[in-house]
C-alpha positions in Angstrom: 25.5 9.2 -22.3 27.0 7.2 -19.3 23.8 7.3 -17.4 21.3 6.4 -20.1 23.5 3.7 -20.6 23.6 2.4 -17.3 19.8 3.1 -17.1 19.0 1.3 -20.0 21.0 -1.9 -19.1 19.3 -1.5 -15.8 16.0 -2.2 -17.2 17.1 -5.0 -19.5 18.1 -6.2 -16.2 15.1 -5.6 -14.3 13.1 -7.3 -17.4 15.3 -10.2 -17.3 14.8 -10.6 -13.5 11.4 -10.0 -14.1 11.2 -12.7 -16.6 13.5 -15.5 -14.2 10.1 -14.5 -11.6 7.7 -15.9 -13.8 9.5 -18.7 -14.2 10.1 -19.2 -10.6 6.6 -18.5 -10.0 5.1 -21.0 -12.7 7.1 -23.6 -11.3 6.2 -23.1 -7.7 2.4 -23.3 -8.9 3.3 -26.6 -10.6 5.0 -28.5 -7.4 2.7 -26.3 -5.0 -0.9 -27.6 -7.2 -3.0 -30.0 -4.5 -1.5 -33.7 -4.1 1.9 -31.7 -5.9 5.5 -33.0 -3.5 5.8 -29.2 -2.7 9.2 -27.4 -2.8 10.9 -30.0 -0.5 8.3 -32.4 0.2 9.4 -36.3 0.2 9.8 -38.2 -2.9 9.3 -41.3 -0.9 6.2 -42.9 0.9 6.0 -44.0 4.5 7.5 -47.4 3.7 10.3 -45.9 1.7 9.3 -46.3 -1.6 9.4 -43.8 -4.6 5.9 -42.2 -5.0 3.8 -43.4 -6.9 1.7 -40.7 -7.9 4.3 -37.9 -9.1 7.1 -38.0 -11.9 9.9 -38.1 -9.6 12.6 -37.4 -12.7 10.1 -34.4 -13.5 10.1 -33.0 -9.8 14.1 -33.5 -9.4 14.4 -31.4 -12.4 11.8 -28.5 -11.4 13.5 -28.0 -8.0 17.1 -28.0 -9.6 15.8 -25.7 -12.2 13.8 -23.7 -9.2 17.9 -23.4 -7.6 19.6 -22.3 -10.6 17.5 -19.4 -10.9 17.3 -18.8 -7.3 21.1 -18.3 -7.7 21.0 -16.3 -11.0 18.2 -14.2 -9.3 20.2 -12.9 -6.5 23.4 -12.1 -9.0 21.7 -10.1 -11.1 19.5 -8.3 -8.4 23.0 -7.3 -6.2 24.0 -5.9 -9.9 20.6 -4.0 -10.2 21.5 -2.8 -7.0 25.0 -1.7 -7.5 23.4 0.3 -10.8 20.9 2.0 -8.9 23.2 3.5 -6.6 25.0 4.8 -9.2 22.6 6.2 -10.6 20.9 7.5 -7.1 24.4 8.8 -6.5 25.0 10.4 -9.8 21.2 12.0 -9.8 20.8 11.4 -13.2 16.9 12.0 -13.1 15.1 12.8 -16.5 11.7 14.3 -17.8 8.7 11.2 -17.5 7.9 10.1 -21.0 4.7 9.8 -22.6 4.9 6.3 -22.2 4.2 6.4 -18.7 2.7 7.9 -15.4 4.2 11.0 -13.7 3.2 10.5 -10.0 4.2 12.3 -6.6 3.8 9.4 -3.9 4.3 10.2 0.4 5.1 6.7 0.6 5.5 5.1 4.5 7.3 1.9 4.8 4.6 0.1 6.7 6.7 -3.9 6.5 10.0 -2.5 8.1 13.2 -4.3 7.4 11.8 -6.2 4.5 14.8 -6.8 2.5 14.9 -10.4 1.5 15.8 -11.3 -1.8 13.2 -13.1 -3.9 14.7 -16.5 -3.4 13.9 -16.3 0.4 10.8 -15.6 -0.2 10.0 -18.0 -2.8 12.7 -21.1 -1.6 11.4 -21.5 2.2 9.6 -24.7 3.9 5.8 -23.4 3.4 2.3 -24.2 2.6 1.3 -24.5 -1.0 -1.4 -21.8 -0.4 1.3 -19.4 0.9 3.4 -20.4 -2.7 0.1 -19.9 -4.9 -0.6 -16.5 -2.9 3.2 -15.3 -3.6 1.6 -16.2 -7.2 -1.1 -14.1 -7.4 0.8 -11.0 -5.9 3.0 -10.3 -9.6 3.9 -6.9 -10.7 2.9 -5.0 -13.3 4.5 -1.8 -13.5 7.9 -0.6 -12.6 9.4 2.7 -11.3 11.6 3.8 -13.8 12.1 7.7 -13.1 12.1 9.1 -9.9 12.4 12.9 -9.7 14.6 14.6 -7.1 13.4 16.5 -4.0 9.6 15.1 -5.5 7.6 13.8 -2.7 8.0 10.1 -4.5 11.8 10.3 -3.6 11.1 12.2 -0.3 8.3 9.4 1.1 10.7 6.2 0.3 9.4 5.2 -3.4 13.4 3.6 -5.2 14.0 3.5 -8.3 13.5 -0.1 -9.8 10.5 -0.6 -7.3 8.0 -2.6 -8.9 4.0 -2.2 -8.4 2.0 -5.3 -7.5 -1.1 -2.8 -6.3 -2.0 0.9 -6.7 -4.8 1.6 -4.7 -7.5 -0.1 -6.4 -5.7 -0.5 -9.7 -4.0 -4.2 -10.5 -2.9 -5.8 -13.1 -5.4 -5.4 -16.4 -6.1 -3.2 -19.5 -5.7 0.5 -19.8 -3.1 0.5 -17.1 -1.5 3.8 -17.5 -4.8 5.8 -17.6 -6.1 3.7 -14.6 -3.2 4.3 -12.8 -3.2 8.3 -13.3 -7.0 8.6 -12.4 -6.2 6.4 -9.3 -3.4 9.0 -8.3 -6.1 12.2 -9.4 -8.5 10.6 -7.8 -7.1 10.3 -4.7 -5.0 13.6 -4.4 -4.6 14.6 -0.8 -5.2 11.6 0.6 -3.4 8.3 1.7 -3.3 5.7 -1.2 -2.4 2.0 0.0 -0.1 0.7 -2.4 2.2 -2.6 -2.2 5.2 -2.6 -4.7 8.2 -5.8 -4.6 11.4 -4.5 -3.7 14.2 -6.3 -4.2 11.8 -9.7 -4.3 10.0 -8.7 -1.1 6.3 -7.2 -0.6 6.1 -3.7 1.0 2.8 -2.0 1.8 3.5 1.6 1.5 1.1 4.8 1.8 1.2 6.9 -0.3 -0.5 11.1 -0.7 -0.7 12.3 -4.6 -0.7 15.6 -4.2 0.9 18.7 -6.0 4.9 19.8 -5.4 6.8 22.3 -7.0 7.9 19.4 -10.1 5.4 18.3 -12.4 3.0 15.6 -11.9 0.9 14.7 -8.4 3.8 11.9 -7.5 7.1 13.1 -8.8 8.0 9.7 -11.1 7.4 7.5 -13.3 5.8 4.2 -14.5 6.4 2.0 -17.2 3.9 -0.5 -17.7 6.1 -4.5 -17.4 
């Protein structure tokens, strides 16, 4: 009862964090948009004078707003992260539910020592086309069940990993059937896949194939 417990206020958390990335990301796009200030661009023109073309009040509030959640972002990922372990440690692994996909993934980490949190990755000096492509690389699936000894825990796939791409298969309708004839599809052979960890993109690789467990990837998906 412990672990469900701790697993379901995991994924309210994961929602929640989920839900501060949106807003993160929608007001990047709105600072980032052509002729926007940016993140920290000036508010000032070359003579020193407040812009004329921007609502300076309205820009002041986004970026405090954009560093509030910044902050809240990383608390409540470094508690996501404390409950995983616990539940890693405690190997409290259930049966997939219908809900969901059961996939067996050989998963490669191919962006090593990728760890940042998401307010690194969101919060830097940058180009507004490198904000509006953070944009367009959302989630929309989650790893919520991860089978021990499967080939998904074996091949690097972690609990709470969240999918931005499975092979061809984005964000859309029909999700879950998409993403199971994706992993049948493609059984036996290398699948690219990039998933957010922690706030940061990874590219993985991963093989459906069969194991001793059930499924051709060992875990499970439940659609954000």
């Amino acid at each position: 009862m412990v672990g469900a417990n701790l697993k379901s206020e995991t994924i309210k958390l994961m929602d929640k964090r989920s839900a501060m990335e949106a807003e993160m990301n929608a007001i990047i796009e709105q600072l980032c948009q052509p002729g926007g200030p940016g993140l920290s661009g000036n508010l000032v023109d070359s003579e020193g004078f407040p812009r004329a073309d921007i609502d300076i009040p309205v820009v002041r509030a986004q970026r405090h707003r954009l560093a509030e959640l910044k902050n809240d972002h990383q608390e409540i990922t470094e508690k996501i992260n404390v409950n995983i372990q616990v539940l890693h440690s405690a190997k409290l692994t259930s049966t997939p539910k219908d809900s969901g996909v059961e996939t067996n993934q050989n998963a490669s980490v191919a962006t090593a020592g990728a760890s940042a949190s998401l307010q690194n990755l969101v919060l830097r000096d940058s180009s507004s086309a490198n904000d509006v492509d953070m944009i367009s690389s959302m989630p929309f699936a989650m790893v919520d069940e991860i089978a021990d000894a499967s080939p998904a825990a074996e091949d690097g796939l972690q609990l709470g990993d969240q999918i931005v791409k499975f092979g061809n298969v984005k964000a859309g309708d029909s999700l879950l059937q998409r993403l199971a004839s994706e992993a049948q599809a493609n059984q036996g052979h290398p699948l690219p896949v990039i998933i957010m960890r922690q706030g940061a993109l990874l590219n993985l690789s991963l093989t459906p194939r069969t194991w001793q467990g059930r499924g051709l990837l060992g875990c499970h998906f439940r659609i954000m």
